[in-house]
N, C-alpha and C positions, 0 to 999 in steps of 0.2 A: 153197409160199411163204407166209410169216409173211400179210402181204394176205387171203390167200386164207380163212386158218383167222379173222382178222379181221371179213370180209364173207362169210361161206358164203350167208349166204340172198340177197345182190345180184349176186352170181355166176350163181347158181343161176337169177336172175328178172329175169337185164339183157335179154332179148330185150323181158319185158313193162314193165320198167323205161323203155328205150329209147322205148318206144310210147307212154305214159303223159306221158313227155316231149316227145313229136311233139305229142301230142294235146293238150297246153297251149300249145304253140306255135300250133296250130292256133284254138284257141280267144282265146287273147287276140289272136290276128294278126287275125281277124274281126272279131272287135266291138272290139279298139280301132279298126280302119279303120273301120266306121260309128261308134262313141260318138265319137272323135274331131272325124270330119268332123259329125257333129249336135253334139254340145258346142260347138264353136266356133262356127255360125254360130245355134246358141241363145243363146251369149256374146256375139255379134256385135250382136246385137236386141237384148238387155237392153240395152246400152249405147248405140246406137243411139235406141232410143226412151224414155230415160230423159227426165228433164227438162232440157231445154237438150240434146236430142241433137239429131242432122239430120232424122231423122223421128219426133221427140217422138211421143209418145203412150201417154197415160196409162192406160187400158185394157188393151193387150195389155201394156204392160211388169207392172203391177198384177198378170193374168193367169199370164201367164207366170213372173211371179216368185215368186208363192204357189205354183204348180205342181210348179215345180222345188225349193224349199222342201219343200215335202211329200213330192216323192218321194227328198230327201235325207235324211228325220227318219225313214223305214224301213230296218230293219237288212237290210244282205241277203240273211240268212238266211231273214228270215221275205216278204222280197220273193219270193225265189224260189217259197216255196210259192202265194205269193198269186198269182202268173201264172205255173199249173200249166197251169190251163183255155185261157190266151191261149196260152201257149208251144207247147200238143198241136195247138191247130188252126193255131197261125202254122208249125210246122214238123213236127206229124206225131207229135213226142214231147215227152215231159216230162226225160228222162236222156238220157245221153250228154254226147258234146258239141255235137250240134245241139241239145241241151235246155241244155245250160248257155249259149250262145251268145247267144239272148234275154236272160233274165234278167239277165247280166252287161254290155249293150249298156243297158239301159234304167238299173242299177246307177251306169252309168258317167258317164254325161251330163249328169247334175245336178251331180258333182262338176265336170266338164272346164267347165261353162257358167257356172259361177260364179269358175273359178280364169279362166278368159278374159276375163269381164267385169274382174275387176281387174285384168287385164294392161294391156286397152286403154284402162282408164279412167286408167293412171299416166303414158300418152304426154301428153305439153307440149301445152296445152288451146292455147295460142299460136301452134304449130302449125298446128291445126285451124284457130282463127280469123282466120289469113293466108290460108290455103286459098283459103275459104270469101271473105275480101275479093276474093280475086284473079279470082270468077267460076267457081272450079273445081268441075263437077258433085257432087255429096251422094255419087254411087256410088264416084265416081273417088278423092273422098277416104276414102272406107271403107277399099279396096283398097290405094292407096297412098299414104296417108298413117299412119292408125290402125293397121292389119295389118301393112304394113312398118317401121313404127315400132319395134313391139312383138314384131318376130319372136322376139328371143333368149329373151325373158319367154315365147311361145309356144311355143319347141322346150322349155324346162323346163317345161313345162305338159306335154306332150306326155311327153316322159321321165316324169315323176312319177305322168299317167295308166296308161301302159302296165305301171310297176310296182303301181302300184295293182290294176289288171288283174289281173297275178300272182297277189297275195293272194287277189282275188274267185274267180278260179279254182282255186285251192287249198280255197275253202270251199265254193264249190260241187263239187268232185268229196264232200266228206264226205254228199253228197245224192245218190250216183247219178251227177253231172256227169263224171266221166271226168278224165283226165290226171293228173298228179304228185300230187295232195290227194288224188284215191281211191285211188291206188297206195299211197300213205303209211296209209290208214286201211284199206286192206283186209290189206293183209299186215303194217305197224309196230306199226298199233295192235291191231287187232282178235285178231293171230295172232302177237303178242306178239314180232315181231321186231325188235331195237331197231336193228340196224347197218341195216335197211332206213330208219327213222325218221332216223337218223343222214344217211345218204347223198342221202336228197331234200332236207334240211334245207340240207347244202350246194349242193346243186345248185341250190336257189329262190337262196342267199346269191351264187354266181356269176354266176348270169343277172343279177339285183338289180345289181351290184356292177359289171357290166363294161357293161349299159345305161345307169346312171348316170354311168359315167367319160366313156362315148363321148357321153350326150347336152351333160354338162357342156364338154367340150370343142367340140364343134361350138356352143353356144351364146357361147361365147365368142371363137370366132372369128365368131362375125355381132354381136358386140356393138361398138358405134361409139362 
């Protein structure tokens, strides 16, 4: 088949193709499930203990904010290398995808904590300070006032992380990390196969493409 004479070398290496693709799934399923859940309720604080928050306070948001700041203004590439040492003793290794795993997790959280603090800081402040007249606890309004507020702003936050994710995973296999990125560099680029470089290209472009349709729409049906 015409196909076939097309892609000989994805034919030839869809078993390790296939795996390469598990293994990013694997990878971004992971550390978006923790960068996620710490992104947000590190989003949750900043905004929380901003000025005029429920539990103001000028220190740890200061702290915090410079933190995350600084670990946003490293590239991840050179992130990765710099928690080599933390990555081997937190799980044993520096490659694969328990080594890209870390890296990508600590990568993520300063973007997701910051795209969260402005989600919840655009809910109607008016809101809040009926709330807050009516005697309703500081938590209770976190929960459901602020966070259910702000949901639809949160599941696109959440979509935009998770492909975010993709990319990060895709430059950490150019390191050793595993899945779709080293598959593409070890056999497209390195060994000059271009219909392999071709075919993960779409395959990143479909994931990308069918996450975003599904998360846009589920955001739009919780928006009120």
């Amino acid at each position: 088949m015409k196909i076939f004479s097309m892609f000989p070398n994805v034919f030839s290496l869809k078993m390790d193709l296939l795996e390469s693709i598990w293994q990013t799934a694997v990878m971004v399923g992971i550390s978006g499930f923790f960068g996620i859940l710490a992104g947000m309720i590190l989003g949750a604080v900043l905004v929380v203990t901003d000025k005029g928050g429920l539990y103001e306070n000028y220190i740890v948001n200061n702290v915090l904010g410079k933190t995350i700041n600084t670990i946003r203004s490293i590239p991840f590439i050179i992130l990765i290398a710099l928690l080599v040492p933390f990555t081997r003793f937190f799980v044993g290794t520096s490659i694969g995808v328990k080594g890209a795993v870390v890296p990508m997790i600590l990568g993520i959280v300063p973007f997701i904590a910051r795209m969260v603090e402005q989600t919840i800081l655009e809910v109607d402040k008016g809101v809040v300070e009926a709330a807050r007249a009516m005697g309703i606890s500081r938590s209770y309004i976190i929960v459901h006032v602020l966070l259910k507020e702000s949901l639809p702003g949160l599941l696109r936050t959440i979509v935009t992380s998770v492909i975010s994710l993709i990319g990060l995973s895709a430059m950490a296999g150019t390191v050793g990390g595993g899945g779709v990125g080293s598959f593409a560099i070890r056999y497209g680029y390195s060994r000059y196969m271009n219909d392999i470089t071709v075919v993960t290209v779409l395959i990143l472009l479909l994931i990308v493409n069918l996450i975003q349709g599904i998360g846009n729409k589920a955001a739009q049906k919780m928006t009120h």
